[in-house]
C-alpha positions as CSV (number, residue, x, y, z in Angstrom):
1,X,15.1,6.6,-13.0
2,X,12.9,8.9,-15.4
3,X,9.1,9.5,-14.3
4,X,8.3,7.9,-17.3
5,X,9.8,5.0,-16.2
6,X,7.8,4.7,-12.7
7,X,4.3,5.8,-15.0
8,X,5.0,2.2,-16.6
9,X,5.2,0.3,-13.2
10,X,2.2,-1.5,-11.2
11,X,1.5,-0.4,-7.7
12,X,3.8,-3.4,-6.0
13,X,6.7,-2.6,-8.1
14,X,6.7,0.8,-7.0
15,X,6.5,0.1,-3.4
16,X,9.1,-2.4,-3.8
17,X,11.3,0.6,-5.2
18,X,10.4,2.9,-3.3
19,X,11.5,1.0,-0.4
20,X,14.8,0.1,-1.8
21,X,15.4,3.4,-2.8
22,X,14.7,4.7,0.6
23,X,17.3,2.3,2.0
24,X,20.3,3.0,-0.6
25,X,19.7,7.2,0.9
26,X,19.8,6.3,4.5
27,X,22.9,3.6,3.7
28,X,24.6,6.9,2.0
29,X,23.5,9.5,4.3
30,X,25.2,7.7,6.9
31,X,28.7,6.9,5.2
32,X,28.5,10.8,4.0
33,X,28.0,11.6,7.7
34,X,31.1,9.1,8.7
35,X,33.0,9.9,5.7
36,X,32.6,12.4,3.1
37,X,31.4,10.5,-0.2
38,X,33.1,11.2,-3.6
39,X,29.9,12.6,-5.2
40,X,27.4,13.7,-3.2
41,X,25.0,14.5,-5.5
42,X,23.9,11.3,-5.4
43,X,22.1,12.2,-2.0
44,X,20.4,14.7,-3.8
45,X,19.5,12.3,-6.6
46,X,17.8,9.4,-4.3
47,X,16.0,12.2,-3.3
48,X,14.5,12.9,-6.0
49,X,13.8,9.6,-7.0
50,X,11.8,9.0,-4.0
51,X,9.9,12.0,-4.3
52,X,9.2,11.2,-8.1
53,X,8.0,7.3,-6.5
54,X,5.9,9.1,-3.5
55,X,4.3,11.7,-6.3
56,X,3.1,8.8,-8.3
57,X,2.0,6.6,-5.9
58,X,-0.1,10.0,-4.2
59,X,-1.4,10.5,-7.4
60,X,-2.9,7.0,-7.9
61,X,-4.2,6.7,-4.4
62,X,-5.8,9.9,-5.5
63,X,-7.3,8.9,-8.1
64,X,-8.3,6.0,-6.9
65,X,-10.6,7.9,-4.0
66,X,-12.0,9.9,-6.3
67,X,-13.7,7.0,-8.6
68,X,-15.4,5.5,-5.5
């Protein structure tokens, strides 16, 4: 998932991602931990996907406070 891609998303869709996404890393954290998993640089991918979600939803929160 590119940032543009979460840019184009409304606040409930991104939470609604975030959230998934957040479950899919724990769910393969733990079978890496049990198991070793073929690729493991998809860890490091969810990652970064739910740091890209958390960046933009800081960054509309932000914004947000600093209109009112």
């Amino acid at each position: 998932m590119t940032y543009e891609d979460i840019k184009q998303m409304n606040n409930k869709e991104l939470h609604a991602t975030l959230r998934e996404e957040r479950k899919q890393l724990q769910k393969m954290k733990f079978n890496h931990a049990v198991s070793p998993i073929e690729n493991p640089t998809k860890i490091t991918a969810g990652r970064k996907t739910v740091a890209r979600l958390m960046t933009e939803i800081n960054s509309r929160r932000n914004a947000n406070n600093s209109e009112a």
